[in-house]
N, C-alpha and C positions, 0 to 999 in steps of 0.2 A: 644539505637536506633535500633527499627527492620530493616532488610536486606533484601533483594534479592541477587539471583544470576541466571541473563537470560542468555539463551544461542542465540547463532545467527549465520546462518550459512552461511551469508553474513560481510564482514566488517567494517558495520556501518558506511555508507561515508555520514550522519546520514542514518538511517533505519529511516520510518517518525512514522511508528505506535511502534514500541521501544522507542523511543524521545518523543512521546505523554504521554504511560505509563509509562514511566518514570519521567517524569514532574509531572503527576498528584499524583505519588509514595512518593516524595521527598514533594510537599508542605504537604503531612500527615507523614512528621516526617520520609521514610521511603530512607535508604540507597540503593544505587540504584549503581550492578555490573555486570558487563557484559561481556561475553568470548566470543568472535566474530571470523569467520573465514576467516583471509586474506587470498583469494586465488593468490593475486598478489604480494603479502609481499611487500607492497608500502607505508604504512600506519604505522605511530605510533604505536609501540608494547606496548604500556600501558601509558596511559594517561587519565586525567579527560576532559572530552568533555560535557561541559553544566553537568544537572544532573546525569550525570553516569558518572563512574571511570570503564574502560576502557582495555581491555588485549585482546591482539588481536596473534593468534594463524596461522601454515600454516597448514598441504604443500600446495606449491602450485597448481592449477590446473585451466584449463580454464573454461572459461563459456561455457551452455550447450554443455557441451560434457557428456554426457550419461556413458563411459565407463570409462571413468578416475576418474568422478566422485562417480561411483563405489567404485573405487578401493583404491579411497583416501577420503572418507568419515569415514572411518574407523581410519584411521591416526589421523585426522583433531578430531576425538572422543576422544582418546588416550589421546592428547595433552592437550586437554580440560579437560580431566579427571584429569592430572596431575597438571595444574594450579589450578581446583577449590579447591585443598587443603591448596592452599597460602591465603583462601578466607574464609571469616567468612560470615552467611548468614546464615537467617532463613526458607527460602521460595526458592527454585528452581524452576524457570519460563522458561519453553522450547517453543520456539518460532518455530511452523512449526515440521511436522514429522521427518526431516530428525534431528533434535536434539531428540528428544521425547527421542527415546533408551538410549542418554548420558542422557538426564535428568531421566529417571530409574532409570540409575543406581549411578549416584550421589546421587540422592533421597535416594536408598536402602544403601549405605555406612554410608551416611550423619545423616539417621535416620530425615530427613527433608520430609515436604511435599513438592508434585510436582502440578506446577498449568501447566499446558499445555494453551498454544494460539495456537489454529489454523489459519494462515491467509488467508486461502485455504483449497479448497481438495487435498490435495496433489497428492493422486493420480491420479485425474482428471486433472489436470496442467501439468502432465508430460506424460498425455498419447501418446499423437500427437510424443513425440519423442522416447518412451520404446514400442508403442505399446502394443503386447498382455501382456508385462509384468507388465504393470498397472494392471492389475484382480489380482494378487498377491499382488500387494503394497497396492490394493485398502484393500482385506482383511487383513492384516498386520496392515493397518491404523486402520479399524473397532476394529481392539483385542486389540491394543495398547492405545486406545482413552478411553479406559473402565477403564484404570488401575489407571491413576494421579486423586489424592485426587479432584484438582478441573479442571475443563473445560472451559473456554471463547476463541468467536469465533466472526467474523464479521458480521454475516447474519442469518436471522431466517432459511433460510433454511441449509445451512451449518449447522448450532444448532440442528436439525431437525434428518439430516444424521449421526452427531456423536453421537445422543444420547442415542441411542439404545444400550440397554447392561448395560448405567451407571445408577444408582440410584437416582443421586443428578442434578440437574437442570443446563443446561448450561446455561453462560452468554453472553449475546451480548455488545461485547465494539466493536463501529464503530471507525474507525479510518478517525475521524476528528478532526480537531482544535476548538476554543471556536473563532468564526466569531469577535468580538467586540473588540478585538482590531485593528486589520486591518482596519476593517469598517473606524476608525479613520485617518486613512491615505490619504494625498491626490492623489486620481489617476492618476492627472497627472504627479507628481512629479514621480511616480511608472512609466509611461509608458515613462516620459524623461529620466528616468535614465537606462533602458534597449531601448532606441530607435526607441519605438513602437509608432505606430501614426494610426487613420484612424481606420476601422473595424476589429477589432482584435482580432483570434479564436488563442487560444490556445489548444497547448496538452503538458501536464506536466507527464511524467511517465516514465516506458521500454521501450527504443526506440529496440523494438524485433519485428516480424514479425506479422502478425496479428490483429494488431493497427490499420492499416489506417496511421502509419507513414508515410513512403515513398511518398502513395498516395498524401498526406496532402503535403507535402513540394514540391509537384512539379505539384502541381496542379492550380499555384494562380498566373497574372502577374498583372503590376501594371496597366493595365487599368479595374481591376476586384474591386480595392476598397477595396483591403483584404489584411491584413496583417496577417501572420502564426508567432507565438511565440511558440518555442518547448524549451523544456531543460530535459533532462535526461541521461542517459546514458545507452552500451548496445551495443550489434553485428552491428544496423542499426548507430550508432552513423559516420560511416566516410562517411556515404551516404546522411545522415542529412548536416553535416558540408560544405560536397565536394557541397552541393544544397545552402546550406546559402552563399556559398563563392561568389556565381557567379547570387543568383536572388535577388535582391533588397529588393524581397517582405515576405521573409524567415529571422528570426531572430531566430540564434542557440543561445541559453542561458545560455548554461553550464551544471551542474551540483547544481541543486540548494538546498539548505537546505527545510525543511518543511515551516517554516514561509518565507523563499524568495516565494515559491511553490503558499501560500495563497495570497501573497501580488498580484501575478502577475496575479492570479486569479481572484481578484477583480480589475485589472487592464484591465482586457479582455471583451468583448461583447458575446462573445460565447465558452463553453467546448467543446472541442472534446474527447469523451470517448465510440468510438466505438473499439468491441472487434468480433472477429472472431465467430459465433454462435458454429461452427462448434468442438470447446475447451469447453468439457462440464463445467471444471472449470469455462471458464465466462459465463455460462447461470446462473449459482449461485449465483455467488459472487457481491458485491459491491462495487465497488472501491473507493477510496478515493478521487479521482477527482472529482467523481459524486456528492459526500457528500460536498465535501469543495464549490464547485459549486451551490447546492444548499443553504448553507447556507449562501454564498452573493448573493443570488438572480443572480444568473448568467446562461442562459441557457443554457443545455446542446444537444446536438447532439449524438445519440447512437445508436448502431445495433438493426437491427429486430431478434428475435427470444431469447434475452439476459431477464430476468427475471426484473432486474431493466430498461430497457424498457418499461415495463406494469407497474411499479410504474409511471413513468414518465408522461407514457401517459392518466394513470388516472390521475391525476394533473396537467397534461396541463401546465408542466412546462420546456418541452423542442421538439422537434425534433427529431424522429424516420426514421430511412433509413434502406434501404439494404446495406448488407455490402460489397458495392461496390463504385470503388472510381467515377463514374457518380455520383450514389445517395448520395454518401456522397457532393460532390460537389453542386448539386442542395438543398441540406440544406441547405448548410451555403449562397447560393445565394437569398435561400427565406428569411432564416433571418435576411442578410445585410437590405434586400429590405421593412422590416414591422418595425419599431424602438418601435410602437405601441404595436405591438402585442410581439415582445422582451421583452418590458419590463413588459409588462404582464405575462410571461411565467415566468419572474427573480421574481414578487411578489408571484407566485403561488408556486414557490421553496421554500422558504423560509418559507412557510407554511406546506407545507411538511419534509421538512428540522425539524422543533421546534415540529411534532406530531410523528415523528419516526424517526430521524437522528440525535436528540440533542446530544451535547458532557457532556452536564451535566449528561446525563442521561448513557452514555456509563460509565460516569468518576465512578458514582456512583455503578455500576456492578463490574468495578474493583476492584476498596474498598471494597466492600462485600466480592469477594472474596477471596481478601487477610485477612481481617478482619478473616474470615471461620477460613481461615489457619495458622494465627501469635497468638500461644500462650502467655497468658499474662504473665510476668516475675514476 
């Protein structure tokens, strides 16, 4: 049986697009491992979790902190280094730059190929808090990105930025689910079992700055007809809760796996997936809400100036604001107010969704190129 061995530099409380490819991994036959990095050592140190078997690694260290994470990134490499020798595996799959390096050099020991996933620009995701020292990482990423055998990334334009240098064609695996089982589900049964009733916009992600979080959960009382369903977790997570505690109209949800994530999705009226313009990483990227949103027909709500914005709004399948919490307000009141034109916007998703967001078609770029890179025995 062919293997994997991804790296992760988060500790999989699931990760949704690791659990994805990893699923799609495992129904083609293929062993699926994984060396994660708890930074809270709170977490099972090795365990089989759904299709991956599981080894989760410290030191410890907080979220966004900038210098710590410096400083024990290197550790946290070490450790990983040292585990992936308990580990048998044909293919090393680094997920995000800050592994890329361990997966080098695993790669270069192991005498295995490396597939790199990008989930991001990395560089551009961490500018807002390294500053000028993103222009370094940004370069560092461009030299780094040339070297692993194979390349897949979220978006054509991300594909675009890291291609330059490589020879061999990147892949796009979007990170979505396959919509048709959920579809199956009854939604009411979904909105009685989390307590949601009435016009209900969800936000399912990083409860971090620059979301429209905060905005979002203290923006809605109940003579507005709106109900907020958030679940993630993240630095805003005690300001989430301390707002769920005491407004009626705010339902905190936890921490939810990828398929609760979907369910709840199709359990909602409206996506909120506004991102900060001003974070060049999200004028790029694509997030997975939009995706999973789109392919139950559910509309979305999203910043001015963000890239999938202009998908959007060619498609006529969601709601564009400024990214401010007025306009983001006045969305979600126009689309309480049109059920009509809702759910027009939900059938226009889902057409856009099955001509360039299919999971079949991400699932199949995966395959390829592990295929590229799993010699035959």
């Amino acid at each position: 049986m062919p293997s994997t061995l991804m790296l992760l530099s988060n500790p999989h409380r699931p990760d949704p697009r690791v659990l994805l490819e990893a699923r799609a991994l495992k129904e083609e036959g293929y062993e699926v491992n994984l060396i994660a990095w708890d930074r809270e050592q709170t977490r099972p140190v090795e365990i089989d979790e759904g299709p991956i078997h599981v080894l989760r690694v410290g030191p410890r260290c907080p979220q966004r902190d900038a210098k710590r994470m410096l400083t024990r990134l290197p550790r946290f490499w070490l450790r990983a280094l040292r585990a992936s020798r308990r580990i048998k595996f044909d293919v090393v799959h680094a997920h995000d730059l800050d592994t890329l390096p361990l997966g080098l050099v695993i790669s270069r020991l192991s005498g295995k190929p490396l597939l790199y996933d990008a989930h991001e620009l990395y560089a551009k995701m961490v500018e807002n808090e390294v500053g000028p020292a993103s222009r370094p990482i940004w370069m560092l990423e461009r030299r780094l990105a040339r070297r692993p055998e194979a390349l897949i990334t979220v978006s054509e334009a991300i594909a675009k930025e890291l291609s330059r240098g490589r020879k061999d064609p990147v892949g796009i695996v979007t990170t979505t689910q396959d919509p048709s089982t959920v579809e199956r589900e009854d939604r009411q049964a979904i909105r009685t079992r989390h307590g949601l009733s009435g016009f209900v916009v969800s936000y399912l992600g990083a409860l971090e700055p620059g979301r429209m979080v905060e905005e979002l959960v203290s923006s809605f009382s109940t003579d507005d007809g709106v109900m907020v369903a958030i679940a993630g977790d993240g630095t805003l997570k005690p300001a989430v809760v301390k707002e769920a505690s005491s407004n009626p109209v705010v339902k905190y949800l936890g921490v939810v796996d990828s398929d609760e994530a979907l369910s709840i999705t199709w359990a909602s009226d409206l996506v909120l997936a506004m991102m900060d313009p001003s974070n060049p990483n999200n004028v790029i990227g694509t997030p997975g809400k939009v995706i999973n949103a789109l392919a139950l027909g559910r509309p979305v709500v999203t910043s001015k100036g963000v890239q999938i914005a202009e998908r959007i709004r060619e498609a006529g399948c969601g709601l564009i604001a400024a990214h401010t919490k007025k306009a983001m307000i006045e969305a979600v009141m126009m689309a309480r107010a049109d059920p009509r034109a809702l759910a027009e916007m939900g059938r226009k998703g889902k057409v856009l969704y099955a001509r360039e967001y299919s999971w079949n078609a991400s699932k199949d770029a995966l395959l390829k190129a592990y295929q590229a890179l799993v010699r035959p025995s």
